[in-house]
PLY file of the C-alpha trace (Angstrom):
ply
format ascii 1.0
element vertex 230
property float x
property float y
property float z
element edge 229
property int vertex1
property int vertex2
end_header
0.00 0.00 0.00
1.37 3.25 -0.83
1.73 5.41 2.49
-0.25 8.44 1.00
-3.41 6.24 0.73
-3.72 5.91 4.76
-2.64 9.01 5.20
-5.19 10.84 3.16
-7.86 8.35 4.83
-6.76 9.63 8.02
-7.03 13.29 7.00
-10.69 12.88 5.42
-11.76 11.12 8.37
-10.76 13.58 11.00
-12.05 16.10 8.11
-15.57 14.49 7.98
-16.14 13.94 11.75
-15.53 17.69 12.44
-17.41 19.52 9.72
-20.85 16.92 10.29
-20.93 17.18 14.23
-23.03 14.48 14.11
-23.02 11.98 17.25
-24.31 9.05 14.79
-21.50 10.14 12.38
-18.70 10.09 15.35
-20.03 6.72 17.25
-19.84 4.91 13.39
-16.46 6.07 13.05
-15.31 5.24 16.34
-16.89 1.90 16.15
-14.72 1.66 12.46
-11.35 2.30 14.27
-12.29 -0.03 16.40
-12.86 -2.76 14.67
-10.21 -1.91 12.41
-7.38 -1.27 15.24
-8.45 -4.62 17.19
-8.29 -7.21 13.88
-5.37 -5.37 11.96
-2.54 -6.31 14.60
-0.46 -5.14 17.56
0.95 -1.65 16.29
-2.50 -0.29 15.46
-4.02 -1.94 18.63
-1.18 0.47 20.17
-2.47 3.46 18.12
-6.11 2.83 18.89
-5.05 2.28 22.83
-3.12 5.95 22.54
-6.30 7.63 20.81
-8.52 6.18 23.23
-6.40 7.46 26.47
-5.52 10.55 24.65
-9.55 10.35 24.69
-10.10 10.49 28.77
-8.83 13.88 29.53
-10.62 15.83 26.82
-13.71 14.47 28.04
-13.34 15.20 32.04
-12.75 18.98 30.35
-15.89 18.66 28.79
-17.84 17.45 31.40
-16.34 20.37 33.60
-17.01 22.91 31.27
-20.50 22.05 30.38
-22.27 20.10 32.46
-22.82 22.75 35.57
-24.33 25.33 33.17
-26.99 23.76 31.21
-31.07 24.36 32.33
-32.05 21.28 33.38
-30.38 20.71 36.45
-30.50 16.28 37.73
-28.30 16.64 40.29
-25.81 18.66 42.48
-23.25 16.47 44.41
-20.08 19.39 44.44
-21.20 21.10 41.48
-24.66 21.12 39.33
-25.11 18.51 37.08
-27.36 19.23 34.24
-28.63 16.80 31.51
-28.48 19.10 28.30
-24.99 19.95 29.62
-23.52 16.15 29.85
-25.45 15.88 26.83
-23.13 18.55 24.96
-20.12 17.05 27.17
-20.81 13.82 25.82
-21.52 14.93 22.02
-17.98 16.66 21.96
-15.91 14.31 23.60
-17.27 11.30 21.31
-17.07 13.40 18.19
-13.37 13.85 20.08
-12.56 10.23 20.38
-13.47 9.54 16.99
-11.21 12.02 15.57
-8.10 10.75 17.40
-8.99 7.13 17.35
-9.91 7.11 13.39
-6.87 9.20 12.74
-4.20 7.09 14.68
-5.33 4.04 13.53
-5.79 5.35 9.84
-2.25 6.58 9.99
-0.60 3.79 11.69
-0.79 2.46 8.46
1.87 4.45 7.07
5.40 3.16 6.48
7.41 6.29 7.35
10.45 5.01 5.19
8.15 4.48 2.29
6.50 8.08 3.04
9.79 9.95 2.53
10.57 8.41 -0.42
7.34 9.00 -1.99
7.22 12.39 -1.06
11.00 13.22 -2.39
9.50 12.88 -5.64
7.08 15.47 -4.76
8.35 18.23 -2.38
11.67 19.44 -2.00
14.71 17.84 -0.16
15.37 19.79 2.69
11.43 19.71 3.45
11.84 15.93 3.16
14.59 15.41 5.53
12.81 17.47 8.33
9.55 15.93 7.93
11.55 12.42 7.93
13.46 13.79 10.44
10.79 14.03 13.20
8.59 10.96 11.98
12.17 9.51 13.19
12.43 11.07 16.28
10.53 8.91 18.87
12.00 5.54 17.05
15.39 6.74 17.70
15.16 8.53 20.71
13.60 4.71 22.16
16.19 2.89 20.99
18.82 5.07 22.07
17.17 5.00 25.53
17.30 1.29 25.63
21.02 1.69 24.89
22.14 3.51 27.54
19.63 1.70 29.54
21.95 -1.46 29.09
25.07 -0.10 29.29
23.74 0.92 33.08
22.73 -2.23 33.84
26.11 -3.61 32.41
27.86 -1.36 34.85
25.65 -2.79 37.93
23.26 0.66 38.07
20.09 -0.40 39.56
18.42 0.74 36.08
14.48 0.18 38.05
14.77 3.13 39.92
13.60 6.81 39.10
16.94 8.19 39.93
18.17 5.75 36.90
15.48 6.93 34.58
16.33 10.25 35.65
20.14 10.11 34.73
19.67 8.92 31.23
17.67 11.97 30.01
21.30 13.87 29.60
23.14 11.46 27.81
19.92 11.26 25.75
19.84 15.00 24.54
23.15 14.78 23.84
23.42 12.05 21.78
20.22 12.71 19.91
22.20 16.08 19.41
25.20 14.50 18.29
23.37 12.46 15.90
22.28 15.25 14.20
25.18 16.71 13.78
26.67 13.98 12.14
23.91 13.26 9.56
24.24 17.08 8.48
27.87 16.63 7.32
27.15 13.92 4.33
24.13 15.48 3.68
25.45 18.31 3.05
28.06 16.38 0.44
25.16 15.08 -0.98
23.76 18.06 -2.23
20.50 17.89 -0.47
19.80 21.38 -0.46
20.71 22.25 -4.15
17.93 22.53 -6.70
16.97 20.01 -9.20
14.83 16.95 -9.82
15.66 13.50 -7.63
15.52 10.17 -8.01
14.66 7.25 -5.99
16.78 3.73 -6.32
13.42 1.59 -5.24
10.31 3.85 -6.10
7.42 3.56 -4.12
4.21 1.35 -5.83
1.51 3.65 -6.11
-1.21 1.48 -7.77
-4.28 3.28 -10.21
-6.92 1.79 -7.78
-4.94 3.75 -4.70
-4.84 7.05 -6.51
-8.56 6.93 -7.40
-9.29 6.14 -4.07
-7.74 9.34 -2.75
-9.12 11.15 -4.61
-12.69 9.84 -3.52
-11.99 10.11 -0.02
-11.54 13.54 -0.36
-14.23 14.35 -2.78
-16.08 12.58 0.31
-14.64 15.11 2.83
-14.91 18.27 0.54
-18.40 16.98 0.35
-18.99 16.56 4.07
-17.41 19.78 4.40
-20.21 21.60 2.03
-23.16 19.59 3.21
-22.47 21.36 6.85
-21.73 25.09 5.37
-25.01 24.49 3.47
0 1
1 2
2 3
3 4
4 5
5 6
6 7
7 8
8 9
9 10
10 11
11 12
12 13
13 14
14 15
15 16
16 17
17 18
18 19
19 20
20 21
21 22
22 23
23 24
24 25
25 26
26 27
27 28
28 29
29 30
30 31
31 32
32 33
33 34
34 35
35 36
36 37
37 38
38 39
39 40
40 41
41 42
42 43
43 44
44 45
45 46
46 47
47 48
48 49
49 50
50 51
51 52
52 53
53 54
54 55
55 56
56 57
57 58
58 59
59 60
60 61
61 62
62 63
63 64
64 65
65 66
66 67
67 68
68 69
69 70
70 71
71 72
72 73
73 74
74 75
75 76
76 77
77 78
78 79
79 80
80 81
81 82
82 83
83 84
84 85
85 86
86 87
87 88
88 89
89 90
90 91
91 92
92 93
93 94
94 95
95 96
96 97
97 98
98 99
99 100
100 101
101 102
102 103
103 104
104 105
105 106
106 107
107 108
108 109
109 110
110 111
111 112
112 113
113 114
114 115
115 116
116 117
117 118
118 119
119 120
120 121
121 122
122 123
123 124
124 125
125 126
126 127
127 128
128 129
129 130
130 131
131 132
132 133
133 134
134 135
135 136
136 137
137 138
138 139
139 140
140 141
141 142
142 143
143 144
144 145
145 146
146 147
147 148
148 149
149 150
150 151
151 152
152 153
153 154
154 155
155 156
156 157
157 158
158 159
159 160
160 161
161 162
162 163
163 164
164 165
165 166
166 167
167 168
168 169
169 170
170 171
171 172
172 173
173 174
174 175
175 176
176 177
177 178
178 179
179 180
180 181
181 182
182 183
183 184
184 185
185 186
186 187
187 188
188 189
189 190
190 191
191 192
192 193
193 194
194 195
195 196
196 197
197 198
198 199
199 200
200 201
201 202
202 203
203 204
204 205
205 206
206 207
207 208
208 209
209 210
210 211
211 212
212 213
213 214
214 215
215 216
216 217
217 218
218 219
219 220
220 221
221 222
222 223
223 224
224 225
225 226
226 227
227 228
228 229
């Protein structure tokens, strides 16, 4: 699958739940990322776990912010509880949890390695290598964690305490630092930010049934989005 094609579902979907507003419309695509994280395998059960928590908090805000100040008051245990205000609480935080959940799990489909090579065909280099650059970051950062993590342990630190954890965060900076600096030198050899068409050694398959289907998923959200201006 070409990593455009879950990434453009995950744009039209977050797209489409916002402009409709529609509690039917969130629950259905809730219930879709769902499904889709729990059969497709671990790393999107992972993405659909993170929406979902991600999920919690925004709700409690709602729930504070609207609930004491609707008309119809049901109850008053610290604060007054009113119905049309949990209502709107409970409206905005599904129509919340869709977004996120539909949108991680649509793009946990993408292949980042396979993104930046698709899109050095289409943007320019520099822009590339910073976008690639941070869909990097939390990959590298872990497993450079895990190395210094074991090079503790090697050394007899008791790596299971917070004062441990704690310790690693400068060696961390600094080597994510250093590692930066050292990938600027060859790029720079490389010509990366000189002018001029590129090429890829293994392109990226973009099939004619994938492009189409972009392009209906956003005729479907520029669709969405006119149906709720209208």
């Amino acid at each position: 699958m070409n990593p455009l094609t879950p990434l453009v579902a995950a744009g039209c979907a977050i797209v489409t739940v916002m402009v409709l507003h529609s509690p039917w419309v969130s629950a259905v695509f809730l219930a879709g990322a769902v499904v889709l994280g729990l059969l497709a395998g671990r790393r999107h059960r992972r993405a659909l776990v993170a929406g979902l928590v991600m999920s919690v908090p925004a709700l409690v805000s709602y729930v504070l912010i609207y609930a004491p100040f609707g008309d119809h008051e049901i109850a008053r245990p610290l604060i007054p509880v009113t119905s049309d205000g949990l209502a709107v609480a409970g409206d905005l935080g599904l129509r919340f949890a869709a977004m996120t959940c539909a949108g991680l799990v649509l793009a946990s489909f993408v292949d980042a390695d396979a993104l930046m090579r698709t899109l050095q065909l289409r943007i320019p280099a520099p822009l590339v290598y910073m976008t690639g650059s941070v869909v990097r970051l939390l990959p590298m950062a872990q497993q450079r964690w895990r190395t210094i993590r074991q090079v503790q342990a090697s050394r007899g630190v008791d790596v299971t305490t917070w004062r441990s954890r704690g310790s690693v965060v400068l060696p961390l900076i600094v080597g994510l630092i250093n590692d930066a600096a050292t990938r600027s030198r060859p790029l720079q050899r490389t010509g990366i930010g000189e002018p001029g068409p590129r090429t890829v050694l293994v392109a990226v398959p973009d099939r004619r049934v994938e492009r189409v289907g972009r392009w209906l998923l956003v005729l479907v959200a520029v669709a969405a989005v006119v149906t709720a201006v209208l």
